[in-house]
Phi, psi and omega in degrees: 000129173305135164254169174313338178275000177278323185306114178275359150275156180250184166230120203231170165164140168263128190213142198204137172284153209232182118324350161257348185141230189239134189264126169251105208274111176274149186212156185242134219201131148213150202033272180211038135233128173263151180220104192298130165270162175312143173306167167187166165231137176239141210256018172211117171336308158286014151290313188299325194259351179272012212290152176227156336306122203314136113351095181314273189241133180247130147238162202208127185291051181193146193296146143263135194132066186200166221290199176244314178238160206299129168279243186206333169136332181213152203290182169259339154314301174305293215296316167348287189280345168288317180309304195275350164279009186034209173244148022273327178329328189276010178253029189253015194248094196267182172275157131319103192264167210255149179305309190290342194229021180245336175248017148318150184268011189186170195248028166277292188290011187255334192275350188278326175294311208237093192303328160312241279269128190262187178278340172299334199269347086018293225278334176283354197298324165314300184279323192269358173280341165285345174273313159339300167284305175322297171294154195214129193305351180266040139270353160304358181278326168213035201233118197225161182246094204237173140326018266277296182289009147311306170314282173288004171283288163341321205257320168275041189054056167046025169235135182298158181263135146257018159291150153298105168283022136328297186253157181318331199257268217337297198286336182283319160310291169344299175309311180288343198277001202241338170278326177280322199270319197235095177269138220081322174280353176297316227272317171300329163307320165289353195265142180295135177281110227311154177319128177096341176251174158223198176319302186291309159307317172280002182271287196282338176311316195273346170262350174285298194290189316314331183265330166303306171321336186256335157300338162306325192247033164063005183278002200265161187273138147264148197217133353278193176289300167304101171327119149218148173231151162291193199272002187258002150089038161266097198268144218249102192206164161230138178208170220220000000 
């Protein structure tokens, strides 16, 4: 009987926050063809990592990192991905709050830490205080901290998209770049999406398993190059 070290697959997924909680694209990978399964949602970030049969490799639409005190807005990975995605992308790269203003008891005391923070910069606080508690540094073994236009730029001969992935010319480029890059995973993607997610949530889900497909084979670039972790030993990166 075949055992797990027998198994000619990996388990890969791209996972990015939706309005239900985390959308999740699951995949099956031997050599460089993936072959995507249904979407789903799950509705806490420890579902995801505790999720079974477990994920060889993940990347996730959400910062691992942060500061213990108030910052400049942004990691040196984000000023990284900001450079190199230019404009308009890089204002799809938001800041990062500080541990302290991110677990503030109210968002009067979270702005008294970080005076930058807007009401969009709120609206993410929900996923990033579950990555914040959640993640541990040995999940760095399969857990990667990713990108969505990091991703499709990579996918795009290394040129940023300057379509919206808002509007309609936004989502369709995506699409062909997900029809060319992942053939098959357009047909999955394409499908309506579970209760809690939309369109847009399956896209970036499909540019996440791309870069997990490329952390299976050891390809991915990092930013920066040079390790840095935060003081809870969580390294503080984006990668692609």
């Amino acid at each position: 009987m075949a055992g797990p070290r027998d198994n000619p697959f990996k388990n890969i997924a791209g996972v990015t926050p939706c309005p239900g909680g985390w959308l999740v694209l699951p995949g099956r990978i031997a050599g460089v063809t993936v072959v995507a399964e249904e979407a789903f949602v799950l509705k806490t970030l420890a579902e995801v990592l505790d999720y079974r049969p477990k994920f060889d490799f993940a990347a996730v639409n959400i910062p691992f990192g942060y500061p213990e005190y108030p910052n400049i807005q942004y990691r040196r990975c984000d000023k990284e991905a900001r450079g190199m995605l230019g404009w308009p992308s890089r204002v799809r790269v938001h800041p990062v709050p500080s541990r302290a203003a991110l677990f503030a008891k109210s968002r009067k005391e979270a702005q008294n830490i970080e005076p930058w923070l807007t009401k969009n910069d709120f609206r993410h606080f929900k996923w990033m205080k579950e990555a914040a508690t959640e993640v541990q540094p040995f999940h760095s073994r399969s857990f990667y901290s990713g990108h969505p236009e990091l991703s499709f730029a990579h996918m795009n001969s290394d040129e940023p998209l300057t379509s919206s992935p808002y509007h309609d010319e936004g989502l369709a480029h995506r699409l062909d770049l997900i029809r060319s890059k992942l053939p098959g995973i357009d047909e999955v993607v394409s499908r309506v999406p579970p209760q809690g997610a939309g369109i847009q949530h399956m896209y970036e889900a499909a540019a996440m398993i791309w870069t997990a497909r490329r952390a299976s084979g050891r390809a991915i670039s990092r930013l920066p190059m040079d390790p840095e972790w935060d003081e809870a030993g969580i390294r503080v990166e984006l990668v692609r």
